[in-house]
C-alpha positions in Angstrom: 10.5 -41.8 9.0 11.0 -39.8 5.9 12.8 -41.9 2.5 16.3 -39.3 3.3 16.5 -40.7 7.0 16.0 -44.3 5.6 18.9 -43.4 2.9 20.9 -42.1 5.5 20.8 -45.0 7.3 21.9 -47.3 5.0 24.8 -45.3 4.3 23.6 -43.5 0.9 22.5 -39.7 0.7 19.8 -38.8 -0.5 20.7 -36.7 -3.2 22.8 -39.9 -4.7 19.6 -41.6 -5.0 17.6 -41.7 -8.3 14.2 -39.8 -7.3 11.8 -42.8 -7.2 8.7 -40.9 -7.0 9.8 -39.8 -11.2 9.1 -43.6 -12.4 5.7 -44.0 -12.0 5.2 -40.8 -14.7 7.7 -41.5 -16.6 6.8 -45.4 -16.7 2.9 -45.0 -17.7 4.1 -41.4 -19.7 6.2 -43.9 -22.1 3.8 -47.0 -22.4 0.6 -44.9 -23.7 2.3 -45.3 -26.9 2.9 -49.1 -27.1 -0.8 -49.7 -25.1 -2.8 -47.9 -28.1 -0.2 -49.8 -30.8 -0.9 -53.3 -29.9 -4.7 -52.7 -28.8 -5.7 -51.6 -32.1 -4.0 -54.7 -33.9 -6.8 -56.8 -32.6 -9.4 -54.0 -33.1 -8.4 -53.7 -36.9 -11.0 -56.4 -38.2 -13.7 -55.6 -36.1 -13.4 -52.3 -36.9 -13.3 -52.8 -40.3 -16.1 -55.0 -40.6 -18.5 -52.3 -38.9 -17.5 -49.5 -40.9 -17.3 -51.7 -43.8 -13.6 -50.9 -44.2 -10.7 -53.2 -46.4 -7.3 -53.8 -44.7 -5.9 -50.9 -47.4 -8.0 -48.5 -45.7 -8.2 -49.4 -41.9 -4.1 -49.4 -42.1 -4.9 -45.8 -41.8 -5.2 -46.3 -38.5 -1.8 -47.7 -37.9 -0.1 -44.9 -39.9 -1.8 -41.9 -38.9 -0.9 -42.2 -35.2 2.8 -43.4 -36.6 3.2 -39.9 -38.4 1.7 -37.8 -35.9 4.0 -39.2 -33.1 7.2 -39.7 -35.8 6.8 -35.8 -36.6 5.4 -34.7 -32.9 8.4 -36.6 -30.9 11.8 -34.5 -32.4 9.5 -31.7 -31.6 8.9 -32.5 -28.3 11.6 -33.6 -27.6 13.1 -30.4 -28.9 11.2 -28.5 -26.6 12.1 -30.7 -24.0 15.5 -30.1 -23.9 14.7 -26.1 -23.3 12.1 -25.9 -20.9 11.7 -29.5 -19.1 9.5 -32.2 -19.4 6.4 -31.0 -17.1 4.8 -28.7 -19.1 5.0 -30.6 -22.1 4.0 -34.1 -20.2 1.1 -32.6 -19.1 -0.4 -30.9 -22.0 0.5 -34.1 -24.5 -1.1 -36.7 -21.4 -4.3 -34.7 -21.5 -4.5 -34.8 -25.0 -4.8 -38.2 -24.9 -7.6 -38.0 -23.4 -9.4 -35.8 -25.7 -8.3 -38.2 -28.3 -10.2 -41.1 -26.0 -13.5 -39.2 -26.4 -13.1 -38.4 -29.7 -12.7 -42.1 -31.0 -15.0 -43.7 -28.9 -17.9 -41.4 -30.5 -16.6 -41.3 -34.1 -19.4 -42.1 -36.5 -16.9 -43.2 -39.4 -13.3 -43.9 -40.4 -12.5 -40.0 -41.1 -12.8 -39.2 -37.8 -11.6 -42.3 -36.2 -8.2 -41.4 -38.4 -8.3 -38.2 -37.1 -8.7 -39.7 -33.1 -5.8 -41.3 -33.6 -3.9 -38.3 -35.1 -4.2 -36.4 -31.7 -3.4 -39.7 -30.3 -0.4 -39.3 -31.9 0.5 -36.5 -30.4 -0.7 -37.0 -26.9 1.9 -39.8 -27.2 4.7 -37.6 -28.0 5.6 -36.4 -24.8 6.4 -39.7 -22.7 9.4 -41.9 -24.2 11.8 -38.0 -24.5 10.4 -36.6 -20.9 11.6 -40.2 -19.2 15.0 -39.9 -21.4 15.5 -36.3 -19.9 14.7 -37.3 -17.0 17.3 -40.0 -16.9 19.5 -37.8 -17.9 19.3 -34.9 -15.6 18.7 -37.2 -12.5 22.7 -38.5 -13.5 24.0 -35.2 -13.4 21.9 -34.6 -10.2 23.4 -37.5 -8.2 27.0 -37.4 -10.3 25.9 -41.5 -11.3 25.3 -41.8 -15.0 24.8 -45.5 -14.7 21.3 -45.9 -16.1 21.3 -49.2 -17.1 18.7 -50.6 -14.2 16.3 -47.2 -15.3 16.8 -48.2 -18.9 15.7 -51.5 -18.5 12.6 -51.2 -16.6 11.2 -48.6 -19.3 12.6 -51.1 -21.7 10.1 -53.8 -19.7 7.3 -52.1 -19.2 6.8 -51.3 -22.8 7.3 -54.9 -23.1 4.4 -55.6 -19.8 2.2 -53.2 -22.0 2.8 -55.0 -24.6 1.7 -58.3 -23.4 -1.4 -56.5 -22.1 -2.1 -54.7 -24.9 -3.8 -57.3 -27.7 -5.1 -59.7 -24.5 -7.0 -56.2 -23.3 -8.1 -55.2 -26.4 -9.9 -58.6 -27.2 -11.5 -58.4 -23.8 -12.4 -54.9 -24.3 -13.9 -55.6 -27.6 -15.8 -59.0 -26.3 -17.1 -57.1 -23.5 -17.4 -53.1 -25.0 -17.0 -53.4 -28.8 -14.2 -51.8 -30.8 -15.1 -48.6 -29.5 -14.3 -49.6 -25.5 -10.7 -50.0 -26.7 -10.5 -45.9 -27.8 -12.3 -45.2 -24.3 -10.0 -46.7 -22.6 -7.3 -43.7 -23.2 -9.6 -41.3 -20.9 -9.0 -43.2 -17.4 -5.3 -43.4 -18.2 -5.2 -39.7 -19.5 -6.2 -38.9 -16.1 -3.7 -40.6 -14.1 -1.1 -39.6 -16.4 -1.6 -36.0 -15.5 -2.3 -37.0 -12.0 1.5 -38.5 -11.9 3.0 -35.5 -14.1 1.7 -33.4 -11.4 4.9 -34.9 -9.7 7.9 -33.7 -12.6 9.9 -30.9 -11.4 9.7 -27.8 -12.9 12.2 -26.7 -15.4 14.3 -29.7 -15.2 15.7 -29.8 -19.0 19.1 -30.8 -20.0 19.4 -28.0 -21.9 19.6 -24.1 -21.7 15.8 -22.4 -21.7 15.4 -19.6 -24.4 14.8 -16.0 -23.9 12.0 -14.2 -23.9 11.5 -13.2 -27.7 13.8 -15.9 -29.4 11.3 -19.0 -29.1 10.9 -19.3 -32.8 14.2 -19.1 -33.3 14.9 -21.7 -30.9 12.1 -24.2 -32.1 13.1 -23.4 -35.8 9.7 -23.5 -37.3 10.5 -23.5 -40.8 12.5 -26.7 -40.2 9.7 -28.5 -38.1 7.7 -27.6 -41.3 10.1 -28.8 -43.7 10.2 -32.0 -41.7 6.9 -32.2 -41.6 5.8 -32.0 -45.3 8.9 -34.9 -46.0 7.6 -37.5 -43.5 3.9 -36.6 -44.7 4.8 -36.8 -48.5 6.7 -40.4 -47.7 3.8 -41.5 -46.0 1.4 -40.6 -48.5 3.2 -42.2 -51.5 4.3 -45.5 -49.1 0.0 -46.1 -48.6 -0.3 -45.4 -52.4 2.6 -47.5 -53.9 1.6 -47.1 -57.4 3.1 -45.0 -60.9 0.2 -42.6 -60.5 1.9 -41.5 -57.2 5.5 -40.4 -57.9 5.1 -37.0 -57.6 4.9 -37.7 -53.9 8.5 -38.9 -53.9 9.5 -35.6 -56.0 7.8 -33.4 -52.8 9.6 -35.8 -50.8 13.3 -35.2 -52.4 12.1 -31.3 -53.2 10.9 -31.1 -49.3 13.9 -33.3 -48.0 16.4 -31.0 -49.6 14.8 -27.5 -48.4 15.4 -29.3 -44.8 18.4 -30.3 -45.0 19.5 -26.7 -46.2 17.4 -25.1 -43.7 19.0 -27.2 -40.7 22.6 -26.2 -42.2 22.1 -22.9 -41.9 19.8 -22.7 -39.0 21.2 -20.8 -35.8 19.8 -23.1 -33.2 18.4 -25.7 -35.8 15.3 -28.2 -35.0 17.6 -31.2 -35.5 22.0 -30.4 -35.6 22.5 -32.3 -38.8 26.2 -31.2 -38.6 26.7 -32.8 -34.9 24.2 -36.0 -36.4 26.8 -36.1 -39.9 29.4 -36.2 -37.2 28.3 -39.2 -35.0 28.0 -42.1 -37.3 27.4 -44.2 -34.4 24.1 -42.8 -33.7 23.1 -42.8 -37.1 23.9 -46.3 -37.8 21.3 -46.7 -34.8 18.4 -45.0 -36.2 19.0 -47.0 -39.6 18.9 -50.3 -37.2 15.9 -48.8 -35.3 14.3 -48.2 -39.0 15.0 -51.7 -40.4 14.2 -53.6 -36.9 10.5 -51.9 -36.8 9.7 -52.8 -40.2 9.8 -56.5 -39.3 8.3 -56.1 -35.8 5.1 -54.0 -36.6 4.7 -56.2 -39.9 4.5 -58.5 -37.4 2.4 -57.4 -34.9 -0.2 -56.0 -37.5 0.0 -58.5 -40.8 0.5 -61.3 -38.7 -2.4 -60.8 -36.5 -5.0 -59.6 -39.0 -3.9 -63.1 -40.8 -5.1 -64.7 -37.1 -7.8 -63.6 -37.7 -9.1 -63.2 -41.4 -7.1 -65.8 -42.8 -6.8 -68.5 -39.9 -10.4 -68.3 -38.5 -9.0 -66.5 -34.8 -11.5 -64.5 -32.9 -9.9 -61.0 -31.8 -9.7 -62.5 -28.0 -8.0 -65.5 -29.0 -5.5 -63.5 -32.0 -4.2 -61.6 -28.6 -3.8 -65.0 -26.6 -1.3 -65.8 -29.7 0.8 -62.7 -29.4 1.3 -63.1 -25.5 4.2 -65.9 -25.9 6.2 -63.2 -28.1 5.7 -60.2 -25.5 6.5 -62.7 -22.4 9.8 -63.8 -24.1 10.7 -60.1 -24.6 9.7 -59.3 -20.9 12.2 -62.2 -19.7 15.2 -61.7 -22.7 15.4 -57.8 -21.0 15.3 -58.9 -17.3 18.1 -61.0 -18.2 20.1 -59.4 -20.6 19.2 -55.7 -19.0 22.0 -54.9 -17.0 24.5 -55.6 -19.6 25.6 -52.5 -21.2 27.5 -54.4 -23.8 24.7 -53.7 -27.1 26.6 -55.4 -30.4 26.2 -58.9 -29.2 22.3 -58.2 -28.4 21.4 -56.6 -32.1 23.7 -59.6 -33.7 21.7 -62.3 -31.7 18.7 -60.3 -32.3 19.2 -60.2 -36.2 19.4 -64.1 -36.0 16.0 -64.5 -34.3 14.2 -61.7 -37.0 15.5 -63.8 -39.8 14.6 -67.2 -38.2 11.2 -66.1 -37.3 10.3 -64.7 -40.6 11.4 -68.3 -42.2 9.2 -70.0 -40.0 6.3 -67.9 -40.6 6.8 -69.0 -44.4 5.8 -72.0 -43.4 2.3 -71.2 -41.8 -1.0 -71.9 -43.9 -4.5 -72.0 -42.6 -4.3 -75.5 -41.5 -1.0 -75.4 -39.7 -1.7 -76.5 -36.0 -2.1 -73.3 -33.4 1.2 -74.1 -31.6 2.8 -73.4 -34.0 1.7 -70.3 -34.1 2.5 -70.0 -30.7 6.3 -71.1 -31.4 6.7 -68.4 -33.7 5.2 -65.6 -31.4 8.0 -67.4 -29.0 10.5 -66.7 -31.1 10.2 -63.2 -32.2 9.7 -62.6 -28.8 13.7 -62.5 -28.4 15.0 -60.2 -31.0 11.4 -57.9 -29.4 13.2 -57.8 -26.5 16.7 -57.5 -27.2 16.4 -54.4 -30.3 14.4 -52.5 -28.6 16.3 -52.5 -25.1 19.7 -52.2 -27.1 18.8 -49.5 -29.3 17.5 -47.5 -26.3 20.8 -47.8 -24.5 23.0 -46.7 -27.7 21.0 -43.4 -27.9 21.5 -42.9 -24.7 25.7 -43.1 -24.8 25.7 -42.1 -28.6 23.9 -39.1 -28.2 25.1 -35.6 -27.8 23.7 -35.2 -23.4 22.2 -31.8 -24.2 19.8 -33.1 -26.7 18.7 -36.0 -25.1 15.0 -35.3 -25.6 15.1 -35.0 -29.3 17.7 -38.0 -29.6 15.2 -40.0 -27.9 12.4 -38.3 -29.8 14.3 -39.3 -33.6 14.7 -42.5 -32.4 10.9 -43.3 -32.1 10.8 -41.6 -35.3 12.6 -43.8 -37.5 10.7 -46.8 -35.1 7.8 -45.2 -36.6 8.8 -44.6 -40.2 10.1 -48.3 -40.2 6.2 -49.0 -38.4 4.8 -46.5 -42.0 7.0 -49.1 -44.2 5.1 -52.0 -42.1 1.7 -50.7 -42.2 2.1 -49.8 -46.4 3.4 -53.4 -47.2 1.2 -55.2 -45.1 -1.8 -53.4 -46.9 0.3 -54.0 -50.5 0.6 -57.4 -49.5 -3.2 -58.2 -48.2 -5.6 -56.1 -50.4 -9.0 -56.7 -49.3 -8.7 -59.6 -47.2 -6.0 -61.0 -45.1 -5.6 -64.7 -46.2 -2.4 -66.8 -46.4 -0.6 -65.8 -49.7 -0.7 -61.9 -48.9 0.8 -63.2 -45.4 3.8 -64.8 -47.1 4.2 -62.4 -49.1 4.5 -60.1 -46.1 6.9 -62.6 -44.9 9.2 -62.4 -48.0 9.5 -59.0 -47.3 9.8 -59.0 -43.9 12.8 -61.0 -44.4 15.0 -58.9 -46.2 14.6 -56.5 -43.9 16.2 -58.7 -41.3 18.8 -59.9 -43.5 19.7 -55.7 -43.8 19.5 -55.4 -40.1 22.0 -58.2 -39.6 24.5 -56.9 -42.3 24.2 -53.1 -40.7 25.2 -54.7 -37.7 27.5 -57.0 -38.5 29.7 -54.2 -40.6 29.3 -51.4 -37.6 32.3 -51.9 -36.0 31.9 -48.8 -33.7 29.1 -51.3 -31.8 32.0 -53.1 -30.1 32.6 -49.7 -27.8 28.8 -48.7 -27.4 27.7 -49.1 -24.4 30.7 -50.0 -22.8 33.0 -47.6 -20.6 36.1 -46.1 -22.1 39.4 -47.5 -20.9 41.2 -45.2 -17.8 
């Protein structure tokens, strides 16, 4: 019996039906990201102690995968919307294993940074091809009612994520650091496997002619881009006076864009349509804000595990489990709920009480607590994410989905640079308690700015919820 003569049974056609065999792909597509981020949070010290590395320069290895997939995603994305999401799944999932090879035999940092560069970019390709996919499977079956699709992507980041630092410490008990860069190979390979399945030329957008792809893809604004992210990053890893000429590259760079993108025909990213929709832009400030505090988290907290608490990199992932559990169950609860304003308010709450109690930790407090606070940052993990995901989707204009998606995990991964450049500020050369409070301090402003963006935002008591008949 095929799957159309059990849908017609049951009283539902076929072509109503969201096309299960897409989720797989689009599932392991947009966890290769969120595997390789909280694997190499427990791989940091290790790594740095055989390379003979400091915190300041092993938080290279946060950042450069950050900026690779924060300038590769619009791009993608970009190119998403015109020609589908095979092509582009395929050649960014197989990249990811060349990547794999590449870090497990680098013989130094350099090239370890530069592993994670391509595995940047072999990242790119998963969270805006399971967007457009979303998206053009609604219009397919005439239901744009996403909100059960959204929330499993939404959980199996957060699965991943609960994976992630537990693998990585068995990976590196049983393997060494290097087993947890191997590991990228085997999952390249069923990655492309499960592309194989996307249908051809399934975009959301209108493919270019022959002759006008550079003019499509605006190059010059990708470039633009480009050099302003890179700039940031540079002077955000090298925060002192010697470095401002970074931030005048950054304005020079970040006003050639902006004048490109107003001009542009077919521009890289519609800054008119974006200055129009304040809604989504007040999202991507959120999604900025929110990721500073949860990669200072996940990084700072857990090098402090284990430089300045005395944690093995097996048992530093044992303490991030309670956080990534909570998240798992706060989405399977709250998932279905389109409703997002209530979410990011409750979420604010928990950022702000989590970084308060982590001002309280020192070397000798008791390892429950550290458990307790992993529990409670476990609710706003799982309540931002899934309700930043969902405002993209209603906020955004439908036929750029991909690169909606794609900016999205951009400023995630700016507010990720932030992270990694503070919590190497804030440690120096070794990871103890005072550079963790510090951390802390910092780490709660950001959540006091996420609650008051929220809080004043008063378009976030229509997102997500349908408009009156």
């Amino acid at each position: 019996m095929t799957d159309g003569d059990t849908a017609t049974r049951q009283g539902e056609r076929p072509e109503t039906r969201f096309d299960r065999r897409l989720i797989p792909p689009m599932m392991l597509g947009s966890v290769l990201n969120p595997v390789n981020s909280t694997i190499i949070a427990v791989a940091l010290v290790p790594i740095g102690s055989a390379l003979g590395a400091p915190p300041s320069r092993t938080a290279w290895l946060v950042s450069a995968l950050y900026l690779a997939t924060a300038l590769g995603q619009p791009v993608v994305g970009r190119l998403i919307d015109l020609f589908g999401p095979r092509r582009l799944f395929l050649v960014s999932t197989a990249l990811v294993g060349v990547a794999g090879v590449v870090g497990t035999t680098a013989p130094n940092l350099g090239v370890l940074i530069a592993s994670r560069v391509l595995l940047g970019f072999g990242t790119c390709a998963g969270y805006p091809a399971a967007m457009a996919l979303v998206r053009s499977e609604g219009r397919r079956t005439g239901q744009d009612n996403p909100a059960g699709v959204l929330t499993a992507l939404a959980v199996a980041n957060q699965t991943v994520a609960v994976i992630g630092p537990l693998l990585g410490g068995l990976l590196i008990g049983l393997g060494g650091w290097r087993s947890t860069f191997a590991l990228n190979v085997p999952l390249s390979v069923a990655a492309v496997l499960l592309g194989l399945r996307l249908p051809k030329g399934a975009g959301t957008g209108a493919s270019p002619r022959h002759g006008r792809l550079a003019a499509q893809l605006d190059l010059p604004g990708m470039a633009l881009f480009a050099a302003t992210l890179l700039s940031l990053l540079l002077f955000l890893m090298n925060l002192r006076p010697s470095s401002w000429y970074l931030l005048l590259i950054t304005a020079v760079a970040g006003a050639g864009f902006a004048v490109r993108e107003l001009r542009a025909g077919t521009p890289f990213i519609d800054l008119r349509v974006l200055a129009g929709n304040a809604p989504l832009l007040a999202t991507y400030g959120r999604a900025l804000v929110a990721y500073v505090v949860s990669y200072a988290f996940l990084y700072g907290f857990t090098q402090w595990t284990e430089e300045g608490y005395g944690l093995s990199p097996f048992h530093a992932g044992l303490v991030q489990i309670p956080m990534f559990l909570m998240a798992i169950v706060v989405s399977l609860v709250t998932g279905r709920r389109k409703a997002v304003r209530g979410k990011l308010l409750i979420g604010a709450v928990g950022q702000i009480a989590a970084c308060l109690l982590m001002l309280t930790l020192t070397a000798d407090s008791p390892v429950w607590l550290l458990l307790v606070l992993a529990l409670v940052f476990g609710v706003p993990q799982g309540l931002n994410s899934l309700a930043l995901q969902n405002s993209v989707y209603h906020q955004a204009d439908p036929e750029r989905t991909g690169s909606s998606a794609g900016l999205l995990r951009t400023f995630a991964y700016l507010g990720s640079m932030v992270a990694s450049a503070t919590t190497a500020a804030s440690f120096g050369p070794h990871a103890g308690t005072d550079g963790m409070h510090q951390l802390a301090w910092i780490m709660l402003a950001a959540g006091v700015l996420f609650l008051l963006i929220t809080v004043l935002d008063r378009g976030l008591r229509r997102a997500g919820t349908p408009p009156a008949a």
